[in-house]
C-alpha positions as CSV (number, residue, x, y, z in Angstrom):
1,X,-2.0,138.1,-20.0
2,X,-0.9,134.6,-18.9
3,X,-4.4,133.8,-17.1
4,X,-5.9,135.0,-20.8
5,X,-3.6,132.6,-22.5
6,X,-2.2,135.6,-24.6
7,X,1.5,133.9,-24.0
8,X,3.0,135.0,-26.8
9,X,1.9,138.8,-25.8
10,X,3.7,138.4,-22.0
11,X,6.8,136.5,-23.2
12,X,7.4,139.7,-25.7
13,X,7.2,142.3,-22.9
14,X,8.6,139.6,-19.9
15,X,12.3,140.6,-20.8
16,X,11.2,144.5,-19.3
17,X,10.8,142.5,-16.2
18,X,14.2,140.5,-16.7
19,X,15.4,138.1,-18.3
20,X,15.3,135.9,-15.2
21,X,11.3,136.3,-15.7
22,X,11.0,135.7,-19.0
23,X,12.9,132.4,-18.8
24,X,10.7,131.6,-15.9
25,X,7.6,132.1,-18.0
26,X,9.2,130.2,-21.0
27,X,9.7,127.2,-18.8
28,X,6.2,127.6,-17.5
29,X,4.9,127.9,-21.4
30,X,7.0,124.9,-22.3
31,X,5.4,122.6,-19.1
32,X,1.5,123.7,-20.1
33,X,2.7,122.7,-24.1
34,X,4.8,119.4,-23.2
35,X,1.1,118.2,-21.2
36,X,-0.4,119.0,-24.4
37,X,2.3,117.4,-26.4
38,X,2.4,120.1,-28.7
39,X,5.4,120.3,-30.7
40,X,5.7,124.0,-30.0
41,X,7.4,123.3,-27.4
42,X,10.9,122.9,-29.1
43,X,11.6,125.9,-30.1
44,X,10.9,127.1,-26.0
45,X,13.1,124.4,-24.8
46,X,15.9,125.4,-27.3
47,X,15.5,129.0,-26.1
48,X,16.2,128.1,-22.6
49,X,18.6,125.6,-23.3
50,X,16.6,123.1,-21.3
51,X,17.9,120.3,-23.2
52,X,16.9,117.7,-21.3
53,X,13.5,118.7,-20.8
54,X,13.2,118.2,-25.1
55,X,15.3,115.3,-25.1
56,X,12.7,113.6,-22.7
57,X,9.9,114.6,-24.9
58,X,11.1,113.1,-28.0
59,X,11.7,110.2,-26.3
60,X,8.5,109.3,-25.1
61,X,7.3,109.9,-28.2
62,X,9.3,107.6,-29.6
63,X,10.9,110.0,-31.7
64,X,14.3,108.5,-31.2
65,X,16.1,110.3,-33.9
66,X,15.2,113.7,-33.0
67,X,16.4,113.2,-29.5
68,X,19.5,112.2,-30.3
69,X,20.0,115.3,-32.9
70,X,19.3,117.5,-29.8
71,X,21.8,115.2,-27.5
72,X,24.4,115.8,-30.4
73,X,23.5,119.4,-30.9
74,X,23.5,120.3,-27.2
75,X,27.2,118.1,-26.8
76,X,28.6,120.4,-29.6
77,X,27.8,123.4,-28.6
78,X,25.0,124.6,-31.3
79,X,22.5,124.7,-28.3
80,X,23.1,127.3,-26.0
81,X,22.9,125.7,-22.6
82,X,22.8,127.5,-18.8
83,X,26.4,127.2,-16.9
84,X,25.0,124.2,-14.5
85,X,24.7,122.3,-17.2
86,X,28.2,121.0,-17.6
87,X,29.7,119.2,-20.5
88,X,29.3,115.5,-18.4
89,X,25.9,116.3,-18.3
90,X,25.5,116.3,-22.0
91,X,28.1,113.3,-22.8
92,X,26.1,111.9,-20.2
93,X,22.3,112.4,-22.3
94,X,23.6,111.8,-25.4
95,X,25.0,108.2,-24.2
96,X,21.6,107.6,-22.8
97,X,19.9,108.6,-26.2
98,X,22.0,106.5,-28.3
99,X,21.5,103.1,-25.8
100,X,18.1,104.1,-26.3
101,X,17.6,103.8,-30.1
102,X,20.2,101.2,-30.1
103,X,17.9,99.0,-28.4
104,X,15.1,100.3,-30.8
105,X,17.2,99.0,-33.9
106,X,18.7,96.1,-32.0
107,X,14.5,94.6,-31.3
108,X,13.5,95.6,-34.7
109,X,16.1,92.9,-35.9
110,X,18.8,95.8,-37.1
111,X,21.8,94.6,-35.0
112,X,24.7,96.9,-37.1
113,X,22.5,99.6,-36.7
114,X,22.8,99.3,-33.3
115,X,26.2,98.6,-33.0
116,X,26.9,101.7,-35.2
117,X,24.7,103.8,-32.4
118,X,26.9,102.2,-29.1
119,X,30.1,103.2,-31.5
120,X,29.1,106.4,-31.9
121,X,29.9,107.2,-28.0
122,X,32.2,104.8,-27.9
123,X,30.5,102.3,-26.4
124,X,32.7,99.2,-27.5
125,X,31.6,96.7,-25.1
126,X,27.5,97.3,-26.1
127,X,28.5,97.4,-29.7
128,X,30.4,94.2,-30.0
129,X,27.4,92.7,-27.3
130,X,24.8,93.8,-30.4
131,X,26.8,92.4,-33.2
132,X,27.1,88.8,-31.4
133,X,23.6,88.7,-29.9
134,X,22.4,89.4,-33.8
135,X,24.4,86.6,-34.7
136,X,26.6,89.3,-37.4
137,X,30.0,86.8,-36.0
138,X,32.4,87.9,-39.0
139,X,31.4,91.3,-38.3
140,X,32.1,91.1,-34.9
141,X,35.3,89.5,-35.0
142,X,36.8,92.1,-37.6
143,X,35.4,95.2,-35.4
144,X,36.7,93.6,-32.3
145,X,40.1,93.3,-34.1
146,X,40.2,97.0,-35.2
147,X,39.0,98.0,-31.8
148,X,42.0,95.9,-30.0
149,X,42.4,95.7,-26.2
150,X,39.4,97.4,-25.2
151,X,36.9,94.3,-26.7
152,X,39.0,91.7,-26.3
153,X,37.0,90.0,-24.2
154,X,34.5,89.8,-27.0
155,X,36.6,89.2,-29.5
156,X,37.7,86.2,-28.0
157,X,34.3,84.9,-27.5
158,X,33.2,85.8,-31.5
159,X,36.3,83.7,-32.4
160,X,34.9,81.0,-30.0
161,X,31.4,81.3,-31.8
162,X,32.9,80.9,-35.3
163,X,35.1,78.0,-34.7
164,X,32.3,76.2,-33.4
165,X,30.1,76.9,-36.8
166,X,33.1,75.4,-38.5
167,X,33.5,72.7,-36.6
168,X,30.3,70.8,-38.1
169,X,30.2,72.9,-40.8
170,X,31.3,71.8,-44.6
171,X,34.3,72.7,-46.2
172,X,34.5,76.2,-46.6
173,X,36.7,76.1,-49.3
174,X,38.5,73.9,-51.4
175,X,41.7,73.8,-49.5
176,X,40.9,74.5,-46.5
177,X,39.0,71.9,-44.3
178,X,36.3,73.8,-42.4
179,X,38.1,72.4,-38.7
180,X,41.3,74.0,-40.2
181,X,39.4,76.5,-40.3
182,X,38.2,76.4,-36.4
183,X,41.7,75.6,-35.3
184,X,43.0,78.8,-37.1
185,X,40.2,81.0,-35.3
186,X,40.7,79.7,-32.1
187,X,44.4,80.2,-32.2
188,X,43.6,83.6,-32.7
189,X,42.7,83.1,-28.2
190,X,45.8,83.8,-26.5
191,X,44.5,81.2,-23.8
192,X,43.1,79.0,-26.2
193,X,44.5,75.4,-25.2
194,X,41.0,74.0,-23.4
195,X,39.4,75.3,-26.8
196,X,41.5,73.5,-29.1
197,X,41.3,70.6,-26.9
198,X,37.5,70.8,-27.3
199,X,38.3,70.9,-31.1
200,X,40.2,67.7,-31.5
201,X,38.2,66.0,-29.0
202,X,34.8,67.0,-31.2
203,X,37.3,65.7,-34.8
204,X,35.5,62.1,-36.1
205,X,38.2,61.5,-38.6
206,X,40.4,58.6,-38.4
207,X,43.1,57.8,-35.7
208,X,45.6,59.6,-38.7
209,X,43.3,62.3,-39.2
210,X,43.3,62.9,-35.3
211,X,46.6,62.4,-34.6
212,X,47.7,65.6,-37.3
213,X,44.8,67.8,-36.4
214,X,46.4,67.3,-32.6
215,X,49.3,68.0,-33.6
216,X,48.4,71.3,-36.0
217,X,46.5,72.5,-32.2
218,X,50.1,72.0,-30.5
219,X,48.5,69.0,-28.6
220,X,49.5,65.6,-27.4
221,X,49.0,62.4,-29.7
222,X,46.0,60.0,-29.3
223,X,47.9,57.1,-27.2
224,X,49.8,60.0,-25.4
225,X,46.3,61.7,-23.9
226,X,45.4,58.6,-22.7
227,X,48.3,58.0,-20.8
228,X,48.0,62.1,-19.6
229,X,44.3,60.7,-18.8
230,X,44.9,58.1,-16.4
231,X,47.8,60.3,-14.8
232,X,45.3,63.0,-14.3
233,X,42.8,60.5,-12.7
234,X,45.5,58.8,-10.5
235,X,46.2,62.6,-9.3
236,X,42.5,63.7,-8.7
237,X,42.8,66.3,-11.6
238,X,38.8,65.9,-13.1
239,X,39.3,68.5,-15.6
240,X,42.2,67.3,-17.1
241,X,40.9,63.5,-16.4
242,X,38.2,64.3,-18.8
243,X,40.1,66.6,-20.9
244,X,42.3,63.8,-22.3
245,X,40.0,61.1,-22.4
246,X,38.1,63.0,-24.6
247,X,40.6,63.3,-27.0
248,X,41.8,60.0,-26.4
249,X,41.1,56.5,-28.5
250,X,38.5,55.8,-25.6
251,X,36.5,59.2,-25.4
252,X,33.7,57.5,-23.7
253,X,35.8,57.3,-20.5
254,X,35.3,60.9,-20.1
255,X,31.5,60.2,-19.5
256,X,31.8,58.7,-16.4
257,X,34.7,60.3,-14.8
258,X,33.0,63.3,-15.8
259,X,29.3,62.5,-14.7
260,X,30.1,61.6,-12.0
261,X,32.0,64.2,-10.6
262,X,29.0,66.9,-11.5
263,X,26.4,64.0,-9.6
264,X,28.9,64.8,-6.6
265,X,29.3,68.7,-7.3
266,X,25.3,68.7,-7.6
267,X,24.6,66.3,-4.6
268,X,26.0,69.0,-1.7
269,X,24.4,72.0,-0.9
270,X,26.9,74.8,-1.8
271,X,27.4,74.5,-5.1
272,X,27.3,76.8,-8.5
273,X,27.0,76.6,-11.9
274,X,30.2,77.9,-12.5
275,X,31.9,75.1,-10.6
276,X,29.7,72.3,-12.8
277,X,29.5,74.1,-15.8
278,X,33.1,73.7,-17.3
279,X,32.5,69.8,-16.9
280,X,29.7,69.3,-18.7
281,X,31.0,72.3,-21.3
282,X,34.0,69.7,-22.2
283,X,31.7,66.5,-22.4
284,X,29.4,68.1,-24.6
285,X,32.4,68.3,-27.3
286,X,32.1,64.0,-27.2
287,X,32.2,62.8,-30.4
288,X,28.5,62.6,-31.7
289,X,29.2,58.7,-33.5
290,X,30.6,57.5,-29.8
291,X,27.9,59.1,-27.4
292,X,24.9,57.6,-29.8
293,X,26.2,54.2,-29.4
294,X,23.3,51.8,-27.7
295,X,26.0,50.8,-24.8
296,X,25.9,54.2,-23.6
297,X,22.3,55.4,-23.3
298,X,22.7,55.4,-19.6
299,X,25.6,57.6,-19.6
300,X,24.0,59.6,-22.7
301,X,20.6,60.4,-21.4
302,X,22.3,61.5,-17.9
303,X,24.7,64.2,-20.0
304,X,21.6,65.4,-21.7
305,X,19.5,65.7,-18.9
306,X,22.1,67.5,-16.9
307,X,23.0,69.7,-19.7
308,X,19.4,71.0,-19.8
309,X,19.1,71.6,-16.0
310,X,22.4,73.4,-16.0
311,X,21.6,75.1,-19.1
312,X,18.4,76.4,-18.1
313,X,20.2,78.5,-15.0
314,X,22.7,79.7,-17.6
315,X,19.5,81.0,-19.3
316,X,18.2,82.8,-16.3
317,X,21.5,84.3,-15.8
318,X,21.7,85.7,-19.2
319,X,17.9,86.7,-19.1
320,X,17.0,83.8,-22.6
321,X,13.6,84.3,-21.2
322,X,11.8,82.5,-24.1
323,X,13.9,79.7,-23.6
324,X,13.7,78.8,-19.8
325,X,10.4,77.1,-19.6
326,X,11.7,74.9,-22.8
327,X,14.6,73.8,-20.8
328,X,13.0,73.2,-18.0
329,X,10.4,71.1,-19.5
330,X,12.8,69.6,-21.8
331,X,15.0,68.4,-18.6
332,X,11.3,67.2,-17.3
333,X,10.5,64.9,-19.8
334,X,13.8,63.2,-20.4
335,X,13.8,62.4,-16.7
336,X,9.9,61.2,-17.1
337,X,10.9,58.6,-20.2
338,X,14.6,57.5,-19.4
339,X,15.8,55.9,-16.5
340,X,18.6,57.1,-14.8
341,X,20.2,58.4,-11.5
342,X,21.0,61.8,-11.2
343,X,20.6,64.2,-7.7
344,X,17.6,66.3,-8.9
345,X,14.0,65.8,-8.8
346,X,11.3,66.7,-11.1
347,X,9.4,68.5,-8.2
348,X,12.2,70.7,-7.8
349,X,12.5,71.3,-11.5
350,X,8.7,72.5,-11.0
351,X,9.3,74.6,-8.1
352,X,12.1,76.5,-9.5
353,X,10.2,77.3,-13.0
354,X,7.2,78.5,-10.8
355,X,9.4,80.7,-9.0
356,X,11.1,82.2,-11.7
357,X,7.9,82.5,-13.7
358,X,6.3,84.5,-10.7
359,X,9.4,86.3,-10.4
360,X,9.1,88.0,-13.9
361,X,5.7,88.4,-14.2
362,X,6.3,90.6,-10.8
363,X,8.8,92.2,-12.4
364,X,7.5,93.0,-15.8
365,X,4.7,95.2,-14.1
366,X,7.4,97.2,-11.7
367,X,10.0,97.5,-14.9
368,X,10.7,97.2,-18.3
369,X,11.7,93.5,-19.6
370,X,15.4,94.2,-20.1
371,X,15.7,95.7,-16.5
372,X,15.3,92.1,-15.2
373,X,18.6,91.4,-12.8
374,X,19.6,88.8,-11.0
375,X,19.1,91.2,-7.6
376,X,15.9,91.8,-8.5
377,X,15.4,88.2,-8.6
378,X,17.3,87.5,-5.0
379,X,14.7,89.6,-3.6
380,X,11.6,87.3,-4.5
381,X,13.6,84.3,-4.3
382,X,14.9,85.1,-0.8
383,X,11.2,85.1,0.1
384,X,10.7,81.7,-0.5
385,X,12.1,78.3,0.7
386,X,16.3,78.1,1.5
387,X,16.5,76.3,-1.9
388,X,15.0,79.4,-4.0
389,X,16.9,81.7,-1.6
390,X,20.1,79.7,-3.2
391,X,19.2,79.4,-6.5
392,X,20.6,82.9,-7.0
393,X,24.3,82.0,-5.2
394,X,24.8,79.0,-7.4
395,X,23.9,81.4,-10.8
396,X,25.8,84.3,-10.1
397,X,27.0,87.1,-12.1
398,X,27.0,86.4,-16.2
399,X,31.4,86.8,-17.3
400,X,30.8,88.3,-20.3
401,X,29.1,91.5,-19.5
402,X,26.7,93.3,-22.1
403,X,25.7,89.9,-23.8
404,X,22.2,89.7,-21.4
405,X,19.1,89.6,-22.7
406,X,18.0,87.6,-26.0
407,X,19.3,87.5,-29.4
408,X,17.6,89.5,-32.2
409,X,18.8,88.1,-35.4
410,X,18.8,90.1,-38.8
411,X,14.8,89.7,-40.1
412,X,13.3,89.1,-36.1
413,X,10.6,91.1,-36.9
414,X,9.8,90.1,-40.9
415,X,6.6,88.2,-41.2
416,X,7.0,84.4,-42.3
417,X,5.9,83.5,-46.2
418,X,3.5,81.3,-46.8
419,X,5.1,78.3,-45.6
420,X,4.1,78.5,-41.9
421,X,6.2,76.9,-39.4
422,X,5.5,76.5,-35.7
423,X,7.9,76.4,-33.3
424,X,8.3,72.9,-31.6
425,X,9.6,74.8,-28.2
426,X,6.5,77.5,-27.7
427,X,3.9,75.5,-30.1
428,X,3.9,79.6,-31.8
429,X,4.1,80.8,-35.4
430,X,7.7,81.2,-36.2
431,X,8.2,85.1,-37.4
432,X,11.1,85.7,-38.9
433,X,14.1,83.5,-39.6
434,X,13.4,79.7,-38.7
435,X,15.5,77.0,-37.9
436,X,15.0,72.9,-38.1
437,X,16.6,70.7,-36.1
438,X,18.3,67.6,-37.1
439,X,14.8,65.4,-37.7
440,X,14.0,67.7,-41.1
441,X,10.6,68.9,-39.6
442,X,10.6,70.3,-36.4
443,X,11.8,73.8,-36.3
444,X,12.4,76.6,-33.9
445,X,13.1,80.6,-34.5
446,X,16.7,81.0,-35.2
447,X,16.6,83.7,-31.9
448,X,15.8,81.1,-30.0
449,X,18.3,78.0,-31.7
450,X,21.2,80.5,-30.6
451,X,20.7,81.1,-27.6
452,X,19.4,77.4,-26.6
453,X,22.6,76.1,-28.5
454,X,24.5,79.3,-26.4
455,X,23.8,77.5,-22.8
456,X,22.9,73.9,-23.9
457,X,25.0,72.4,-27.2
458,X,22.5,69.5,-27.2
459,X,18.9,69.2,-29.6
460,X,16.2,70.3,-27.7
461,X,15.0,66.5,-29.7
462,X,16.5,64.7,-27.1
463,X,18.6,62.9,-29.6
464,X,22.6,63.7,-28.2
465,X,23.3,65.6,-31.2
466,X,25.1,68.9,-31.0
467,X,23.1,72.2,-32.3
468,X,25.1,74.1,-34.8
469,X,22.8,77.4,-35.5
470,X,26.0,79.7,-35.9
């Protein structure tokens, strides 16, 4: 009857055989119907309890939803499943289900959704990851608070987020200044003292105005960080050296103890972004009015240009994949027009882009985009010359784990109006929401503002101001 196609005929009599049989042949009936990809085949899979079998099939289909209502059914119990099909198992498919069509929402521009999917298995650390890489911050920070301990991580990096939208942001409300505002947020970190030092440093008020902003942050006066300044120099303490001469009545002292220690850090062989990026991190938090003054274009256009280069490994590390070329080729040019002395080469900057470039394209056809790791990219980089075989020791692992991969903001996927705007990064139509910069005219995507402004807080203009897109 099976070799006639009369299936339905032999499944009714199988069970005279056994019921060992006539599972067999239901499993063989659901294969032939799955290569058809005839939906007949759920109620064959449901009979057998072969769960995963229909799970798949909905999946590639793209028929998200219904897998997941399977997942759920099969974890409480309304689908009969065999005995080797543990509990874990199921847990186990219906986390994979939900990560699944929380990525769907998440690149169709619906970051709650998505969150709301990863919460729904309690996945806390891919929720609050969705909610901050859709840019949904106040969200984020009052989910991280009701979820406590387990996001704190996050939390603490939401609060970050938020105090720097305030801190060149207007006042929020009437009687509360918008860097009251910041402080308040980022005493909210438990280690929060290099923040709120960032904070004052950042404050253009007067020397009053600075002096009781300090002191609501629990930080030294003016005149007293420039004496803590000088003590750090005279001890060999660059952090703290350009900590307090940032938020001292000479900021601009901080540029060149702190350049120059990065033009040393960069000059040997061994060493990582993580050892130059906290440097740079604090001088981008120089007053804007002091690092556009004429006397310091030297100092300015050095900053900048390492900030892109560092900020374009930061970018590779957290898979901004849109963004890398940008930075690379921003980092180019200011190197082309300004003159200054800094231990790279454009060359280099050429070689490493290539190598990268080649790297994902390799990648793309072996995987998906978001599978991109930094071990996958060791192994074509160790292929190379030494340099390229170190390029993935001196980026390392990303901290802050689930943030990978690039932001989708709320709308990514809306087509622009009428008012076309093309992106001054890609030279593409901007879909979805866009984003000038501080010129009036040139605009980028707002996806791509947050996570340049994420790795690099300076305009992609060239200009030394910092990039608010928060």
């Amino acid at each position: 009857m099976v070799e006639l196609g009369e299936w339905d005929k032999a499944l009714s009599v199988a069970p005279g055989v056994s019921i060992k049989y006539w599972k067999k042949l239901m499993q063989r009936r659901a294969d032939q119907l799955m290569q058809e990809e005839n939906h007949d085949v759920i109620p064959y899979c449901i009979a057998t309890g072969d769960v995963r079998k229909l799970v798949n099939f909905f999946t590639a289909r793209g028929q998200l939803n219904e897998a997941l209502l399977v997942a759920q059914g099969a974890c409480e119990g309304n689908i009969h499943v065999p005995q080797t099909a543990c509990n874990l198992c199921c847990s186990r498919l219906l986390q994979c289900v939900c990560k699944e069509l929380a990525e769907w929402y998440f690149q169709d521009g619906r970051a709650v959704l998505a969150a709301c999917c990863h919460l729904a298995v309690d996945n806390t650390e891919l929720a609050m990851a969705s909610l901050i890489r859709g840019n949904e911050l106040e969200l984020a920070v009052c989910v991280g608070l009701v979820l406590g301990e387990s996001a704190n991580q996050a939390t603490h990096y939401v609060l970050e987020l938020l105090a720097r939208k305030y801190m060149t942001a207007p006042t929020c409300f009437p009687s509360v200044g918008s860097r009251d505002l910041a402080a308040d947020l980022l005493q909210m970190i438990p280690d929060n003292q290099v923040l709120l030092a960032k904070l004052c440093a950042f404050y253009p008020g007067s020397s009053s105005e600075i002096d009781q902003i300090h002191q609501k942050c629990g930080l030294p006066s003016l005149e007293e960080c420039g004496a803590l300044a000088e003590s750090a120099v005279s001890e060999g303490d660059i952090f703290n050296a350009v900590k307090y001469y940032l938020m001292s009545p000479e900021p601009e002292a901080a540029l060149l103890v702190g350049i120059t220690h990065v033009k040393e850090q960069l000059s040997d062989s061994d060493w990582t972004v993580d050892s130059v990026h906290p440097i740079l991190d604090l001088l981008g938090y120089i007053r804007t009015d002091r690092l556009l003054l004429a006397k310091f274009t030297e100092a300015r256009s050095e900053l900048l240009i390492l900030s892109g280069y560092i900020g374009a490994l930061l970018a590779i590390r957290r898979q901004y994949s849109s963004i890398v070329p940008a930075l690379y080729e921003y980092t180019s040019q200011l190197m082309k027009r300004r003159e200054v002395s800094v231990p790279l080469q454009i060359e280099q900057l050429s070689v490493e882009l290539e190598a990268w470039m080649a790297c994902t394209q390799s990648l793309i056809k072996r995987f998906e985009v978001q599978s991109l790791t930094l071990k996958h990219t060791s192994v074509y980089l160790s292929r190379g010359p030494d340099e390229h075989a170190r390029l993935l020791d001196r980026l390392q692992e990303e901290p802050l784990r689930g943030l990978e991969g690039p932001d989708y903001v709320t709308g990514s996927n809306l087509p622009s109006h009428s008012d076309v705007q093309v992106s001054c990064l890609t030279g593409l139509r901007i879909q979805g929401p866009v984003f000038f910069l501080e010129d009036g005219k040139s605009a980028i995507s707002l996806n791509d503002a947050l996570m340049w402004a994420k790795v690099n807080p300076f305009s992609p203009l060239g200009t030394g101001v910092r990039l608010n897109p928060f």
